[in-house]
N, C-alpha and C positions, 0 to 999 in steps of 0.2 A: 458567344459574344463576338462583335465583329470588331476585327483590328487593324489597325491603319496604319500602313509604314508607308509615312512621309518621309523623304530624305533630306537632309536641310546640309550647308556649306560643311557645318560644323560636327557634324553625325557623317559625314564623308570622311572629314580628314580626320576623325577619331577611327575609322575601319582603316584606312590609307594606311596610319601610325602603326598599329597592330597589327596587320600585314606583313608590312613590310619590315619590322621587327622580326616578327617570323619569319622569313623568308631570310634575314641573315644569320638565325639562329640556325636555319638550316644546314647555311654552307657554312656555318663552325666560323663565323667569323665573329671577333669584338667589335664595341665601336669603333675602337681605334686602328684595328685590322680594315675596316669598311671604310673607313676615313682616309688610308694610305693608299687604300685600292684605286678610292671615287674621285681624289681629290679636292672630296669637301668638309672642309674644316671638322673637326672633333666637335667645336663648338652647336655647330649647326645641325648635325647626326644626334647630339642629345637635346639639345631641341626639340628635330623635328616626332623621334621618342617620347618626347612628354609631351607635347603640346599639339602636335600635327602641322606647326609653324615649319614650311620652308621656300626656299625660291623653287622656279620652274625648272631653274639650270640645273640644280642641284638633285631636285628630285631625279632629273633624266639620267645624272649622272649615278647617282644610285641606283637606281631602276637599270641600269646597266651591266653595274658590276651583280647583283644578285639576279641575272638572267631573266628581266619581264619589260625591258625595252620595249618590244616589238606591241608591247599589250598597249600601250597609250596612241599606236597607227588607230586605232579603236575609237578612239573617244572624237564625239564628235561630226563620223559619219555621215552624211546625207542620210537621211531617211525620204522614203517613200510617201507622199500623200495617201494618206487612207481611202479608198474609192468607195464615192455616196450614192450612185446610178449606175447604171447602164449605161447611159450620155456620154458619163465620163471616158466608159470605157474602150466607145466607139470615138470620141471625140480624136481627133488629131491634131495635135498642135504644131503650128508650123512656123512660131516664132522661134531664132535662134536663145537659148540658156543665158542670162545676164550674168556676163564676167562682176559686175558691181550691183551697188544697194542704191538704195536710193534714199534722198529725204523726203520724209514723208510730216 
């Protein structure tokens, strides 16, 4: 049978949650040991524990104190165009990279 792992907002921050759980059970800390470290609130550490709910700030600041900071330079990335010819890959492009988006 063929299986399909979709990832959806909510199946992320259920792995996020239990992670990073782990990851403080690692370094022997409580929530409230993790809480004193990160300086974010108790309240918000059992939160984000149960539910996956938390700010950005807060995650970074956890992600911190339990050692995987550097993992979120990660997300995000430029990625590469996938090459569909040949063309492509002689092609030269000699317009400079847009600093901005555009409305489209």
């Amino acid at each position: 049978m063929l299986s399909i792992n979709i990832s959806t907002p909510f199946s992320v921050m259920d792995e996020l949650k239990e992670k990073f759980k782990q990851r403080r059970l690692f370094f022997d800390l409580t929530q409230e040991g993790l809480s004193s470290k990160s300086g974010v609130s108790l309240g918000s550490i059992k939160r984000f524990e149960s539910t996956g709910q938390v700010s950005l700030e807060s995650l970074l600041k956890i992600a911190l104190v339990i050692d995987c900071l550097d993992d979120f330079k990660l997300i995000a990335e430029p990625k590469s165009k996938p090459i569909s010819s040949l063309d492509e890959i002689l092609k030269v492009d000699k317009k400079p990279s847009k600093k901005r988006g555009s409305i489209k």
